[in-house]
TORKOL-4160 file (C-alpha; in steps of 0.2 Angstrom, whole numbers, padded with zeros to 4 digits, m for minus):
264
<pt num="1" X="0034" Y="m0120" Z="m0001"/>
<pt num="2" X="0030" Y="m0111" Z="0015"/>
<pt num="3" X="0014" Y="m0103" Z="0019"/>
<pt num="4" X="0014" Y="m0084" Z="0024"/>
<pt num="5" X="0024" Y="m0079" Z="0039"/>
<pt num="6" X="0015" Y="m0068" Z="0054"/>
<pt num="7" X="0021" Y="m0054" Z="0063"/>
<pt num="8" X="0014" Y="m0046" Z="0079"/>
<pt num="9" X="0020" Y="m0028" Z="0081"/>
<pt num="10" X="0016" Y="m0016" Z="0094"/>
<pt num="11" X="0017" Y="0002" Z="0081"/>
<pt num="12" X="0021" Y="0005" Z="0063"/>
<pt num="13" X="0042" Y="0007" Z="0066"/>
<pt num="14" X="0040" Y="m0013" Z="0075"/>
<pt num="15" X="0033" Y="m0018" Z="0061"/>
<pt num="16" X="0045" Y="m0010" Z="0049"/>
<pt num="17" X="0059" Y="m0019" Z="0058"/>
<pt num="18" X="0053" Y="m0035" Z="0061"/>
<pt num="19" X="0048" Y="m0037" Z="0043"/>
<pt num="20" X="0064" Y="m0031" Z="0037"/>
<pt num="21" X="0072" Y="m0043" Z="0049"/>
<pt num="22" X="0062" Y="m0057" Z="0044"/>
<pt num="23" X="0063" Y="m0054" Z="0025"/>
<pt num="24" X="0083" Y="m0053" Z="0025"/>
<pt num="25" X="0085" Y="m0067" Z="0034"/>
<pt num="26" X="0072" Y="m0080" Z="0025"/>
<pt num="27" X="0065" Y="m0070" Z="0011"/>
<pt num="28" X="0066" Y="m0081" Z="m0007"/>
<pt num="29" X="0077" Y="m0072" Z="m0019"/>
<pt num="30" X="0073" Y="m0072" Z="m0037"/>
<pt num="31" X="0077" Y="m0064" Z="m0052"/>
<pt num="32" X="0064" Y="m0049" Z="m0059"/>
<pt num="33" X="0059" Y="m0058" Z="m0075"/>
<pt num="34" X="0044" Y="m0045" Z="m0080"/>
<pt num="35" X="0041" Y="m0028" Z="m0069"/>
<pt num="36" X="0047" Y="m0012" Z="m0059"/>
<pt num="37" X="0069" Y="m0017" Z="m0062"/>
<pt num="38" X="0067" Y="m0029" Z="m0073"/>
<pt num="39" X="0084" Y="m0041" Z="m0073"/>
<pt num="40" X="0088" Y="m0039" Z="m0055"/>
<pt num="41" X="0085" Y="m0049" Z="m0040"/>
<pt num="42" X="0071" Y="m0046" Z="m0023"/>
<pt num="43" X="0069" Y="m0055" Z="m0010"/>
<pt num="44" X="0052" Y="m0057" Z="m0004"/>
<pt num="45" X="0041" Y="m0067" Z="0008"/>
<pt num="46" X="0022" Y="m0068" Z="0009"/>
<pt num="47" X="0017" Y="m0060" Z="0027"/>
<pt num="48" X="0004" Y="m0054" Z="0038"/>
<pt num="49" X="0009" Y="m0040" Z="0048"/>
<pt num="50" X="m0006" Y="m0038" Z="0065"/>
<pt num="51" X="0000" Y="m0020" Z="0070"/>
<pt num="52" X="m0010" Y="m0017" Z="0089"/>
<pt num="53" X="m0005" Y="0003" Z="0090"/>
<pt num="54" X="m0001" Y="0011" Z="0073"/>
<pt num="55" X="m0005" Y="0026" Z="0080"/>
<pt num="56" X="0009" Y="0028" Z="0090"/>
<pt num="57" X="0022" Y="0044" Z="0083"/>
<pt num="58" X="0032" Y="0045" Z="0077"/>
<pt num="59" X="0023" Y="0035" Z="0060"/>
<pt num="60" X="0040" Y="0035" Z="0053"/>
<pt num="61" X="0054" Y="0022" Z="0055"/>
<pt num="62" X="0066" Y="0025" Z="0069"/>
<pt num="63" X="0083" Y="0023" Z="0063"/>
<pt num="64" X="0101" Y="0027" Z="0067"/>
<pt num="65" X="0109" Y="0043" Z="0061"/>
<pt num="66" X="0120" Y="0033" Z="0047"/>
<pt num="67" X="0105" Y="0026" Z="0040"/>
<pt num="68" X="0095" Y="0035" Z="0028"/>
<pt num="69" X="0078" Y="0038" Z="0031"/>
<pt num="70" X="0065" Y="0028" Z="0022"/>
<pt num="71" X="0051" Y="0042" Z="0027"/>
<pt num="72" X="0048" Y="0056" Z="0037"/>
<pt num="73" X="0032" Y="0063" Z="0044"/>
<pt num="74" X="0033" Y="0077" Z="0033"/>
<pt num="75" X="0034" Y="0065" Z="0017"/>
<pt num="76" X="0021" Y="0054" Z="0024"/>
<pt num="77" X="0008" Y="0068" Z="0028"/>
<pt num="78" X="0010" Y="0075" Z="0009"/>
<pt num="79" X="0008" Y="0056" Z="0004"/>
<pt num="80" X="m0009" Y="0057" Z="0014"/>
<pt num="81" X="m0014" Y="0074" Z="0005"/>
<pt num="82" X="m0009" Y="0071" Z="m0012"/>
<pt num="83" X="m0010" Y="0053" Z="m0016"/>
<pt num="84" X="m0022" Y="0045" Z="m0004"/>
<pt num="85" X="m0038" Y="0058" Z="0000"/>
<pt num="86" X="m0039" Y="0067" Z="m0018"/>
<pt num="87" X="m0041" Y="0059" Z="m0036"/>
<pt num="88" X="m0030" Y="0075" Z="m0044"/>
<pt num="89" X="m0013" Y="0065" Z="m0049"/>
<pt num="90" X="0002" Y="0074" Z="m0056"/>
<pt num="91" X="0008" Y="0076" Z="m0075"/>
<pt num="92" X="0019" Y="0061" Z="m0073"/>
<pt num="93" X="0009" Y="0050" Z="m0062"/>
<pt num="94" X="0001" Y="0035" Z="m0072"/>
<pt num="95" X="m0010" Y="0033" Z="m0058"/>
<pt num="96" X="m0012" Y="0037" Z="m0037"/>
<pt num="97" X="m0024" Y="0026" Z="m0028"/>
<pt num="98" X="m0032" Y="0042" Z="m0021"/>
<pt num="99" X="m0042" Y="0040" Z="m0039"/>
<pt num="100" X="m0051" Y="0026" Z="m0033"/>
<pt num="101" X="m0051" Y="0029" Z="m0013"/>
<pt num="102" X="m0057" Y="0046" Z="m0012"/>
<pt num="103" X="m0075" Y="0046" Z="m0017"/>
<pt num="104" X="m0075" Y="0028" Z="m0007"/>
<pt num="105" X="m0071" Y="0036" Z="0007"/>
<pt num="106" X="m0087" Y="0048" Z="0009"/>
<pt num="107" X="m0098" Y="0032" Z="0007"/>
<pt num="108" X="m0089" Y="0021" Z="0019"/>
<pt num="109" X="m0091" Y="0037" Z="0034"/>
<pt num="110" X="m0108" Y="0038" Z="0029"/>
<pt num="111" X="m0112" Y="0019" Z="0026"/>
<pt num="112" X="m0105" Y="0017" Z="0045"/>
<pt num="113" X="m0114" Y="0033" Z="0053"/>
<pt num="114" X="m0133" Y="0028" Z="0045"/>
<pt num="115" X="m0132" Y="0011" Z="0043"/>
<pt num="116" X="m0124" Y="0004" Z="0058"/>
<pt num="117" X="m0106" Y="m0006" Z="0063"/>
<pt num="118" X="m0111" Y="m0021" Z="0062"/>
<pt num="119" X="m0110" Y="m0027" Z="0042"/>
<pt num="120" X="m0096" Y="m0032" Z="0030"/>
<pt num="121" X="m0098" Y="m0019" Z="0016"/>
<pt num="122" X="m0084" Y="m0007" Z="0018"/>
<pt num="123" X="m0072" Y="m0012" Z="0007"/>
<pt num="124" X="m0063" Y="0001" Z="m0002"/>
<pt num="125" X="m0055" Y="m0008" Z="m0019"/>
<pt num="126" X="m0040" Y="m0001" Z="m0030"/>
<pt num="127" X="m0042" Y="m0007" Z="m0046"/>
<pt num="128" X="m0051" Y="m0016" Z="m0058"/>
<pt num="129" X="m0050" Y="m0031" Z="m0067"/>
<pt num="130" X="m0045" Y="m0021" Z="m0082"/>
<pt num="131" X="m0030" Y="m0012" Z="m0073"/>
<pt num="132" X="m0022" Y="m0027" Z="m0082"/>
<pt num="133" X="m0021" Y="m0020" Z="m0097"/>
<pt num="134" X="m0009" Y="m0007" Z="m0091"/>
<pt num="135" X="0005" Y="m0019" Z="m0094"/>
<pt num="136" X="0000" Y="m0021" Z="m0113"/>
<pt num="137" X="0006" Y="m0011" Z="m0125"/>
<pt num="138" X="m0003" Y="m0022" Z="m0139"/>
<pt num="139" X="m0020" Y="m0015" Z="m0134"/>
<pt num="140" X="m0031" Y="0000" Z="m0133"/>
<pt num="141" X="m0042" Y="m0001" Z="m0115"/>
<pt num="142" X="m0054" Y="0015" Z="m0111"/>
<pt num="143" X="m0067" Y="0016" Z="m0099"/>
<pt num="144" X="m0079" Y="0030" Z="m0092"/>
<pt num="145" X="m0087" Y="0024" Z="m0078"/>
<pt num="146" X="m0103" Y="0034" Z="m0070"/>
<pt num="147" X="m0114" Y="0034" Z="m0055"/>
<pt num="148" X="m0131" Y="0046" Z="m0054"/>
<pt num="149" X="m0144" Y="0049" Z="m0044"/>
<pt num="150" X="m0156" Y="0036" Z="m0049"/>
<pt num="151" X="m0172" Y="0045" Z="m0046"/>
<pt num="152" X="m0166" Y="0064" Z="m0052"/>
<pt num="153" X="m0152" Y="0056" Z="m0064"/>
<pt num="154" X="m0138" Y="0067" Z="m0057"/>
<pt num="155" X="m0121" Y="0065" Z="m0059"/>
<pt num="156" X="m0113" Y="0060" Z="m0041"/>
<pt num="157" X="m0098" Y="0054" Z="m0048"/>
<pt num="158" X="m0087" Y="0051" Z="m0067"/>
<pt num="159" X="m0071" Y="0044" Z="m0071"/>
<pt num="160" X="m0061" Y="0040" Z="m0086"/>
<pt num="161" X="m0050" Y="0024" Z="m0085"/>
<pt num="162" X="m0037" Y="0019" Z="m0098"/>
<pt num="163" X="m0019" Y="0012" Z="m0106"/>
<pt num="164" X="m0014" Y="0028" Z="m0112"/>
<pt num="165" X="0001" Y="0030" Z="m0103"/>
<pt num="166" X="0010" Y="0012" Z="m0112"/>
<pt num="167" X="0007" Y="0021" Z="m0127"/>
<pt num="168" X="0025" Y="0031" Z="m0123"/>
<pt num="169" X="0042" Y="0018" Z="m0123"/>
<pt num="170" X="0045" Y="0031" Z="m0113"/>
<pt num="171" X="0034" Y="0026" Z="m0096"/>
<pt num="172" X="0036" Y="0008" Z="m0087"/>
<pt num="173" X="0019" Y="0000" Z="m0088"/>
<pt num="174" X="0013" Y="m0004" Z="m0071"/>
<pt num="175" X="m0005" Y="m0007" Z="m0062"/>
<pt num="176" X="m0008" Y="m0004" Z="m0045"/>
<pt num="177" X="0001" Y="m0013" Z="m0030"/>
<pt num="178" X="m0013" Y="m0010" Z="m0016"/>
<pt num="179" X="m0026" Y="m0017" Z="m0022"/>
<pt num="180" X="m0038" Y="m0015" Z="m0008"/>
<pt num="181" X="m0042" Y="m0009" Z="0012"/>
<pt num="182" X="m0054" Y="m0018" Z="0021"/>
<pt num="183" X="m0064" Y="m0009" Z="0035"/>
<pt num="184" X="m0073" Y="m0016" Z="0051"/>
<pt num="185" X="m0078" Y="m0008" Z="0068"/>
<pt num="186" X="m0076" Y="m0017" Z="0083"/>
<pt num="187" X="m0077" Y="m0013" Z="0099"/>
<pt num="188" X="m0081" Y="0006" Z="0095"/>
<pt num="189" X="m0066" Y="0007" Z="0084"/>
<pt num="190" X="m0061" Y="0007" Z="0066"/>
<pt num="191" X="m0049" Y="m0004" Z="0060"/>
<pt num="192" X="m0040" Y="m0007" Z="0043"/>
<pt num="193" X="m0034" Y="m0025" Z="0033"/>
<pt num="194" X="m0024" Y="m0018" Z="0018"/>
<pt num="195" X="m0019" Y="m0032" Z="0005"/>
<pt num="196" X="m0003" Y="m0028" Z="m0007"/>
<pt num="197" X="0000" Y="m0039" Z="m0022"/>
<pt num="198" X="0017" Y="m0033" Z="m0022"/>
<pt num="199" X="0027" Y="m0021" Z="m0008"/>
<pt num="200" X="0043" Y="m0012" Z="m0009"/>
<pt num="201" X="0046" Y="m0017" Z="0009"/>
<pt num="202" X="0062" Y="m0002" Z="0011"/>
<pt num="203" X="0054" Y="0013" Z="0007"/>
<pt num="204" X="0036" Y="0010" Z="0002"/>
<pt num="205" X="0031" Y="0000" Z="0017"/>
<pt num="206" X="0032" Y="0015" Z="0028"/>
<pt num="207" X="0025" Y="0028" Z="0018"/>
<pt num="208" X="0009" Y="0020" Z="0013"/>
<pt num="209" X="0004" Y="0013" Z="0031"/>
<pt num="210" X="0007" Y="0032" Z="0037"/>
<pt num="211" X="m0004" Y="0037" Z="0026"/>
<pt num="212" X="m0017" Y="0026" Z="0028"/>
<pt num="213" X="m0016" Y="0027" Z="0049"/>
<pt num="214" X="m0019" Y="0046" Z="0044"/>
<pt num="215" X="m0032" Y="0040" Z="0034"/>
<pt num="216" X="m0040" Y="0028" Z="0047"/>
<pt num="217" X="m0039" Y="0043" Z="0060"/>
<pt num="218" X="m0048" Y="0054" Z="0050"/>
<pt num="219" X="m0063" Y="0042" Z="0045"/>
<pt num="220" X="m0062" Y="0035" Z="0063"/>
<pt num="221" X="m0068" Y="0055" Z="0068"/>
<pt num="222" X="m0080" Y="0056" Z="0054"/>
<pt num="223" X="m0087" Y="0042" Z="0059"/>
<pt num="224" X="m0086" Y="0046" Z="0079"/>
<pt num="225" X="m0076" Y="0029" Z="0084"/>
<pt num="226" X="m0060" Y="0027" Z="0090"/>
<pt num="227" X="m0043" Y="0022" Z="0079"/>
<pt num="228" X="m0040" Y="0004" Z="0080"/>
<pt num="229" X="m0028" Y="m0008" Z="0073"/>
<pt num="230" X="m0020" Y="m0012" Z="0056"/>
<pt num="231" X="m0017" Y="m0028" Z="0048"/>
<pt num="232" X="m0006" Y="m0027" Z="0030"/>
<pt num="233" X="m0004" Y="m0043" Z="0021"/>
<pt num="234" X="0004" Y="m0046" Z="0005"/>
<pt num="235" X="0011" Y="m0062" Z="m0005"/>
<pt num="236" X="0027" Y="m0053" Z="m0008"/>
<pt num="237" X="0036" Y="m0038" Z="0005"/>
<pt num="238" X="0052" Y="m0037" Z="m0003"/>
<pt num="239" X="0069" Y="m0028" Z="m0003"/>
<pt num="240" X="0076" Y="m0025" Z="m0021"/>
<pt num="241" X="0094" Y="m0028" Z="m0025"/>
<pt num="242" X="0101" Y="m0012" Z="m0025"/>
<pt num="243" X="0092" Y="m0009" Z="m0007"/>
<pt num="244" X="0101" Y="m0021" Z="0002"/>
<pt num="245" X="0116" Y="m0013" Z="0009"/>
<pt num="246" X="0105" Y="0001" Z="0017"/>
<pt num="247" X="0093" Y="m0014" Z="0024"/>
<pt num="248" X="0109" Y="m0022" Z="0029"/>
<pt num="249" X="0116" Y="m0008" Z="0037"/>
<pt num="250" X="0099" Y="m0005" Z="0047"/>
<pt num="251" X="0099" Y="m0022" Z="0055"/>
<pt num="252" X="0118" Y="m0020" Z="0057"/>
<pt num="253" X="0120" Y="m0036" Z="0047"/>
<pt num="254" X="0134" Y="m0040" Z="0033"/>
<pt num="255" X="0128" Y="m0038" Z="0015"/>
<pt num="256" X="0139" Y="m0052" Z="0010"/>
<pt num="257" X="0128" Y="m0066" Z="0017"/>
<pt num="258" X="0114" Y="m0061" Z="0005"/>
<pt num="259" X="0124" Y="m0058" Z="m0010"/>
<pt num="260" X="0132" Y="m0077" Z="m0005"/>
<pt num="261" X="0112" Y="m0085" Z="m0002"/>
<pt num="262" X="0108" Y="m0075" Z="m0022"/>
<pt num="263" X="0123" Y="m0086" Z="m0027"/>
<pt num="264" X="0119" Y="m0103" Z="m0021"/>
């Protein structure tokens, strides 16, 4: 077993396509036993991604006219506003990281602007231990989690957590992909480390690093830095089954060499 491939990329559509690239060619293919398309194959690979420029526009992937866009700008800036900087979620969303980023990211600014660049307490999780629970429809999880003022006892912040979405057959179970974005400064600017436990590399890939260079951008302001680098690591960037022609067709590469490597 191989240890996790690197990539050096210049902006976010580099990194797109060298993962991509990378992933077709050598990516491990398996069968989904448990998760999102259960029964089907991905093929994945562990990487981590350095990405020197992500700021560079366009944030979207650059591809041909007979290739379908994986994102736009217009789909990643509604991403950043409704997913990633507010903890409002939809009717039929189980969950937006947004829940658990959005009141991290006014403490982080302010950790930064009073406390000074140089320490290592910024990291902004997605998440909890008892997300796992999400996938059990045997149990009954609930949790209200509260932070006050401790001197005058106010309430700065209240959530409620739970599994109430398995309770329908109707809704997948699923937990949280990004599970966490690590921030430092250094050399005046703020950089990101995003970690995936698992990353639809097609369509995903490019939508959530949008949103969190918008993300990095804004906070970099707040916090009166410049915008630095992003590294994104995951063990498992992959390219579902029924994704692979569109891959294919992006990197101009014959489907049939990865539907003969699924069959070996």
């Amino acid at each position: 077993m191989k240890g996790a491939e690197r990539i050096n990329a210049t902006t976010l559509d580099d990194a797109w396509f060298q993962a991509l690239s990378l992933v077709m060619e050598e990516g491990r293919i398996y069968k989904i036993d448990k998760g999102s398309f259960e029964g089907i194959h991905r093929q994945g690979m562990k990487l981590v991604i350095n990405i020197m420029h992500p700021g560079v526009r366009p944030l979207a992937p650059i591809v041909p006219s007979d290739v379908p866009e994986p994102t736009t700008e217009q789909k990643i800036e509604e991403y950043y506003q409704q997913q990633i900087v507010t903890n409002i979620k939809g009717l039929n969303e189980h969950y937006t990281y947004g829940e658990d980023l959005w009141w991290e990211l006014g403490w982080v600014i302010e950790h930064y602007k009073n406390g000074g660049f140089g320490n290592n307490h910024c990291f902004m999780t997605v998440g909890r231990p008892e997300s796992l629970f999400f996938y059990d429809r045997d149990v009954d999880y609930e949790e209200i989690i509260t932070v006050r003022d401790r001197q005058s006892g106010q309430l700065i912040w209240e959530r409620k957590i739970s599994n109430e979405w398995n309770k329908d057959p109707k809704n997948d179970p699923s937990s949280q992909c990004l599970r966490g974005i690590d921030t430092w400064i250094e050399e005046e600017k703020l950089h990101f480390w995003v970690y995936f436990r698992s990353w639809d590399l097609l369509s995903g890939f490019p939508q959530n690093l949008g949103g969190f260079q918008l993300l990095k951008e804004e906070m970099a302001k707040q916090i009166g830095v410049g915008d630095g680098m992003i590294i994104a690591s995951g063990k498992d960037l992959h390219v579902y089954e029924h994704s692979w022609a569109i891959a294919c067709l992006r990197l101009r590469k014959e489907l049939k060499d990865v539907q003969d490597r699924k069959e070996a």
